[in-house]
Each structure stands twice: as structure tokens, then as C-alpha cells.
Biotite code that builds the C-alpha atoms (Angstrom):
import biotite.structure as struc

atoms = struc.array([
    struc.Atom([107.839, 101.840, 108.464], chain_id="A", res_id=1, res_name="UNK", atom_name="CA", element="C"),
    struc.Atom([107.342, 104.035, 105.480], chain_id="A", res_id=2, res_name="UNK", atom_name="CA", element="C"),
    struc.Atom([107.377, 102.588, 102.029], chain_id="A", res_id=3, res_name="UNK", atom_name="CA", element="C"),
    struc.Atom([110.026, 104.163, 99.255], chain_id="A", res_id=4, res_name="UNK", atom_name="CA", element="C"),
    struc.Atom([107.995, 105.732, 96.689], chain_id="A", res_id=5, res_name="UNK", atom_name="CA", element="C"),
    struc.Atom([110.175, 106.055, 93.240], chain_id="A", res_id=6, res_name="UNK", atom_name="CA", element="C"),
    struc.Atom([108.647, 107.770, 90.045], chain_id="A", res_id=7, res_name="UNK", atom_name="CA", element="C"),
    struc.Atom([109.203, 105.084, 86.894], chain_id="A", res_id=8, res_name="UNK", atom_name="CA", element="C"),
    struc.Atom([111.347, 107.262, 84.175], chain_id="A", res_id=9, res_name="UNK", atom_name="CA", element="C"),
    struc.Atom([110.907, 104.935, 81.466], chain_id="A", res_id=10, res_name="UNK", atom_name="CA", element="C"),
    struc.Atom([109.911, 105.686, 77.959], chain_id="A", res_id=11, res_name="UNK", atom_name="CA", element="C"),
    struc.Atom([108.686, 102.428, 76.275], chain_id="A", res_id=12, res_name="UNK", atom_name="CA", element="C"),
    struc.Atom([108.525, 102.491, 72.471], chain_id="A", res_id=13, res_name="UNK", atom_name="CA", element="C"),
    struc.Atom([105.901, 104.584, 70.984], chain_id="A", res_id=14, res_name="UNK", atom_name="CA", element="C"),
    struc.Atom([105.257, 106.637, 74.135], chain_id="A", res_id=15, res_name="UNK", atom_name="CA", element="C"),
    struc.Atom([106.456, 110.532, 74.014], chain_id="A", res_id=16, res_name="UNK", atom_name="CA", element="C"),
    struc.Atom([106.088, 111.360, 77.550], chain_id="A", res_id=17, res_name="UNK", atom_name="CA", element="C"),
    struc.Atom([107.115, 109.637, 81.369], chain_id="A", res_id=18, res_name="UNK", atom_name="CA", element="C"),
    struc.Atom([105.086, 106.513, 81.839], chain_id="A", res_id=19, res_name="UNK", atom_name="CA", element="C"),
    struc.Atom([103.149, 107.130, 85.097], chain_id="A", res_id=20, res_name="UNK", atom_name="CA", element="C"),
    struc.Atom([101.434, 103.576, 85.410], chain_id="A", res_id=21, res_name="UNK", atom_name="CA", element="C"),
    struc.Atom([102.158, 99.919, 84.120], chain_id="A", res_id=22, res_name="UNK", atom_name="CA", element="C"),
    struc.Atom([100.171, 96.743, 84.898], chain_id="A", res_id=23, res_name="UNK", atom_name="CA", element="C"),
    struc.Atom([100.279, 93.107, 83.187], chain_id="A", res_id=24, res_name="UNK", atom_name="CA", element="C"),
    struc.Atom([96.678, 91.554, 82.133], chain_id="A", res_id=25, res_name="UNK", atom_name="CA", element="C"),
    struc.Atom([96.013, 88.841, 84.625], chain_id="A", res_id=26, res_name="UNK", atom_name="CA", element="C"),
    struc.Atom([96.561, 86.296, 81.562], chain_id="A", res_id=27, res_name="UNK", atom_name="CA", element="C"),
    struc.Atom([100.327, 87.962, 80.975], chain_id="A", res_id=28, res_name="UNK", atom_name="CA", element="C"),
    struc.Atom([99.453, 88.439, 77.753], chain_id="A", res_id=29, res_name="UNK", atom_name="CA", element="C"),
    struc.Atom([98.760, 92.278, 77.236], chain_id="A", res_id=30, res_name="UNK", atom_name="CA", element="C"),
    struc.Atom([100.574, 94.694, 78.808], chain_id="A", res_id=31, res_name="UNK", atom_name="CA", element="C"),
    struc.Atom([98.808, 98.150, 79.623], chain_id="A", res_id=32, res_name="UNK", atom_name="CA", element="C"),
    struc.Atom([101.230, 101.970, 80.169], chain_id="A", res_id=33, res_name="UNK", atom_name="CA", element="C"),
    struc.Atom([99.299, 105.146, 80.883], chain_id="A", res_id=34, res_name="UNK", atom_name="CA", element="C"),
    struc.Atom([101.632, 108.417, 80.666], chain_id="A", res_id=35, res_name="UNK", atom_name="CA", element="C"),
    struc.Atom([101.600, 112.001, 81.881], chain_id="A", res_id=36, res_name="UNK", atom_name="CA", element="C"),
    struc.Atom([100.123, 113.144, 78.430], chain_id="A", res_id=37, res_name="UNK", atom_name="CA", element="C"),
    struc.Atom([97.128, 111.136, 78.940], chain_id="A", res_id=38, res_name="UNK", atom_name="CA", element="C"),
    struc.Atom([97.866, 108.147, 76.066], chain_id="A", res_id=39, res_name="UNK", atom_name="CA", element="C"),
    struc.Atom([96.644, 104.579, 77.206], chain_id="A", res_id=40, res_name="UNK", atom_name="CA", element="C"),
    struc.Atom([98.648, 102.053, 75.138], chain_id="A", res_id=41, res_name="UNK", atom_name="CA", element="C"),
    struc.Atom([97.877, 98.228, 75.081], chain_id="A", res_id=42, res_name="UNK", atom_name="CA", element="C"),
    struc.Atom([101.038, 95.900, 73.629], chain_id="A", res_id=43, res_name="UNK", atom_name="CA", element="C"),
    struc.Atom([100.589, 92.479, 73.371], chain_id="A", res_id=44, res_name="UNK", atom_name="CA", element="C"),
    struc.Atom([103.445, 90.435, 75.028], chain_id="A", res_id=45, res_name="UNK", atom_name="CA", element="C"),
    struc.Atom([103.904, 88.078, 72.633], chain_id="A", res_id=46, res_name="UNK", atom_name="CA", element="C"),
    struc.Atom([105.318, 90.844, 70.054], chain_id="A", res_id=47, res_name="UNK", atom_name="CA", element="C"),
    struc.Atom([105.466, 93.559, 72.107], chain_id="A", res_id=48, res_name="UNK", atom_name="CA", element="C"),
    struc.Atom([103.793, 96.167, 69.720], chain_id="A", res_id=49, res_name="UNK", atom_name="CA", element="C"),
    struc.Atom([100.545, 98.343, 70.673], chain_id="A", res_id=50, res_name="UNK", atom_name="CA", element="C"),
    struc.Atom([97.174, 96.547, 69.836], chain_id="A", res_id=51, res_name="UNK", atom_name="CA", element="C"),
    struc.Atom([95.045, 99.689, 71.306], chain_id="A", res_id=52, res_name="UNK", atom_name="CA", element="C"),
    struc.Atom([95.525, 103.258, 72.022], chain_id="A", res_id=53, res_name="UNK", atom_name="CA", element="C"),
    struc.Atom([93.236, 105.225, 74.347], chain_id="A", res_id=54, res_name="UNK", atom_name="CA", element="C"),
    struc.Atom([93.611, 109.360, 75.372], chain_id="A", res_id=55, res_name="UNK", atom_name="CA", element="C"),
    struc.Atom([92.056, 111.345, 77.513], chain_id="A", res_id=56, res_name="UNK", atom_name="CA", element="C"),
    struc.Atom([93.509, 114.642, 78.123], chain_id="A", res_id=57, res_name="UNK", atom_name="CA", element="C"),
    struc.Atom([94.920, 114.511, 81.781], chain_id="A", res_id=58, res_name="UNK", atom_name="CA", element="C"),
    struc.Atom([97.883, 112.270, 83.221], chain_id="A", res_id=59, res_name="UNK", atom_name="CA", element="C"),
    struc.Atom([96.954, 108.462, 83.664], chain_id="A", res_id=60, res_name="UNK", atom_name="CA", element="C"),
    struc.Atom([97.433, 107.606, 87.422], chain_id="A", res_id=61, res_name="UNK", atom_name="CA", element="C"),
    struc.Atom([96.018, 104.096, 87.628], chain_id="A", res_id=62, res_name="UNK", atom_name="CA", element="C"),
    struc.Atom([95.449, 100.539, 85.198], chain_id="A", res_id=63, res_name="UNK", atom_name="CA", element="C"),
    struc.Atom([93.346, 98.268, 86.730], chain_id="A", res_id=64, res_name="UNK", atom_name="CA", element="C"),
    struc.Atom([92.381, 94.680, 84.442], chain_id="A", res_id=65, res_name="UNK", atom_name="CA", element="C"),
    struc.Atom([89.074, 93.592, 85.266], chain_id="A", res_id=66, res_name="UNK", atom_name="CA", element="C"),
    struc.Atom([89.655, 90.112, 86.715], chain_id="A", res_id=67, res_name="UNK", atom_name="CA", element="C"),
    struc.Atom([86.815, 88.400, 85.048], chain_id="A", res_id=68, res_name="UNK", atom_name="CA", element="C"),
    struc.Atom([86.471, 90.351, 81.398], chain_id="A", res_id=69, res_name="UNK", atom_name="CA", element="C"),
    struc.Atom([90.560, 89.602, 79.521], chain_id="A", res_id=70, res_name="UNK", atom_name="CA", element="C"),
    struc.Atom([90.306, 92.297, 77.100], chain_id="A", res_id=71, res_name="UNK", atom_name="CA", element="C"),
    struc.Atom([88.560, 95.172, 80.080], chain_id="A", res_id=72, res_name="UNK", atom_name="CA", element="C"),
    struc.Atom([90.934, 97.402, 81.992], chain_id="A", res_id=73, res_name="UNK", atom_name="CA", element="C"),
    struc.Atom([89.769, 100.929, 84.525], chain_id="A", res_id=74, res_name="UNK", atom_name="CA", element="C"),
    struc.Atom([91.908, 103.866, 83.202], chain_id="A", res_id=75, res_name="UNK", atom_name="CA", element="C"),
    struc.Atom([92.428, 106.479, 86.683], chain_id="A", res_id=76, res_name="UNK", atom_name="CA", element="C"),
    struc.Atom([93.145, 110.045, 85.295], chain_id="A", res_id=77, res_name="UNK", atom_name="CA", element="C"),
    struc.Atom([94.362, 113.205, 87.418], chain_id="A", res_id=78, res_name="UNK", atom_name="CA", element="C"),
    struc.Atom([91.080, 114.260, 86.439], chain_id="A", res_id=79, res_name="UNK", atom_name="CA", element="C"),
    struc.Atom([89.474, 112.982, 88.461], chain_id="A", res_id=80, res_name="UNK", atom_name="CA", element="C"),
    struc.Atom([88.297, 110.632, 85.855], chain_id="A", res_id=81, res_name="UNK", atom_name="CA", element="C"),
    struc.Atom([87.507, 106.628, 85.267], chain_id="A", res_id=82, res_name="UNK", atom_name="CA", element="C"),
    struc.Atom([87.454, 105.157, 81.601], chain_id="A", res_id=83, res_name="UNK", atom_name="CA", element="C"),
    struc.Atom([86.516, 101.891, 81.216], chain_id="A", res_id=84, res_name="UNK", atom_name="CA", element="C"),
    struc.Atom([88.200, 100.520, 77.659], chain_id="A", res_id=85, res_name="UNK", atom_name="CA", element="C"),
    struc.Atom([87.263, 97.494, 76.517], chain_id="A", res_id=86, res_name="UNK", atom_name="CA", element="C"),
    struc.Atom([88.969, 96.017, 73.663], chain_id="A", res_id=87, res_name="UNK", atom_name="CA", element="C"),
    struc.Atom([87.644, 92.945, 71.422], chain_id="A", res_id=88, res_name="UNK", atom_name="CA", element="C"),
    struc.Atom([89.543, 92.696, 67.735], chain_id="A", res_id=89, res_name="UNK", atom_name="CA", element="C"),
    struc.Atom([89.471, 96.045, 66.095], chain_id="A", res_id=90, res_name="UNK", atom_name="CA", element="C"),
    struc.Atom([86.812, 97.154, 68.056], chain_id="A", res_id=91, res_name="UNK", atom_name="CA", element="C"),
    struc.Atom([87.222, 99.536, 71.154], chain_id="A", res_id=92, res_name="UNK", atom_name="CA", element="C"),
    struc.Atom([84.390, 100.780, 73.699], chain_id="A", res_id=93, res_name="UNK", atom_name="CA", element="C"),
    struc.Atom([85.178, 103.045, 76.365], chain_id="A", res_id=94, res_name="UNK", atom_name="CA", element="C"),
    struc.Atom([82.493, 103.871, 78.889], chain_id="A", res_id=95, res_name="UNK", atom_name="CA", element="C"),
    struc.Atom([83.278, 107.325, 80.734], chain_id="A", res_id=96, res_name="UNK", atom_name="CA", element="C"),
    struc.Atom([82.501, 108.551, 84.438], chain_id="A", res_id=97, res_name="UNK", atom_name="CA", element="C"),
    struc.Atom([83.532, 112.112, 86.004], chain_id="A", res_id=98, res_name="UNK", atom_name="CA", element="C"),
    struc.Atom([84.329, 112.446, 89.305], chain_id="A", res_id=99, res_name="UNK", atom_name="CA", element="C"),
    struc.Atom([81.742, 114.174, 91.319], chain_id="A", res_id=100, res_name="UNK", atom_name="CA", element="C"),
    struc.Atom([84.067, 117.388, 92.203], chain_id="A", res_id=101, res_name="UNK", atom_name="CA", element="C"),
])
């Protein structure tokens, strides 16, 4: 049996462009969109406004929360690329790795 696919139209608050991936924090309490422009936003669900902002310069195709690390989630570009952001206050780390093409 094949599985509907359906492309999300949806433009949340401070995104400009089609939001290509959403996925809830395993806590519920952050709230990670990627979009076609390449713009990582973080919103925290208790006030729904952005506590972090990542870009990378290709389409975000996949949000991933580390299950074990709350404030860790993989960014998937169409690049081929991974970005692991890490978020702790004010203070953002992103570790990067290309795809081997």
C-alpha cells in the first residue's frame, strides 16, 4: 500500500519561505522548523517565539532531537549536509559534516 506523501505549505511566524520539516523536542518544550531557504528556527512552546536561529545555505530536509542531550538537534540539508546545533542559554555550537559526494 503506498503512503500519501503531502508537502506542508505553512508559513509559521518569522519564517519567509515553505517550511520543509517540523519536529517537537522529546520534552514538548521546543519546537524546531527548517525551510527551503535554509533557516533553522527553534521556538519555545511555552511562548511560542524563536529562542535560536541556524542557516546554512541549502533547503532543510530533516530535524532530528538527540534523545539523550534536550537542547541537541541533527539539521539534514539538500546538501548533502548534517549540522549538529546545540543550544545552551545564549550560547549556540554547531558542529558541521559534508557528505562524502
Amino acid at each position: 500500500m503506498a503512503i500519501p506523501r503531502y508537502k506542508l505549505k505553512v508559513t509559521l511566524r518569522h519564517h519567509t519561505e515553505t517550511i520543509t520539516a517540523l519536529q517537537f523536542s522529546p520534552s514538548g518544550d521546543f519546537l524546531a522548523s527548517g525551510s527551503e531557504n535554509g533557516v533553522v528556527l527553534v521556538f519555545s512552546t511555552g511562548s511560542w517565539k524563536p529562542v535560536k536561529r541556524f542557516i546554512d545555505a541549502s533547503p532543510v530536509t530533516a530535524l532530528v532531537w538527540h534523545p539523550l542531550f534536550p537542547k541537541t538537534i541533527l539539521c539534514g540539508f539538500d546538501s548533502g549536509d548534517i549540522h549538529t546545533a546545540c543550544f545552551e542559554g545564549n550560547e549556540s555550537v554547531c558542529l558541521s559534516w559534508r557528505s562524502k559526494s
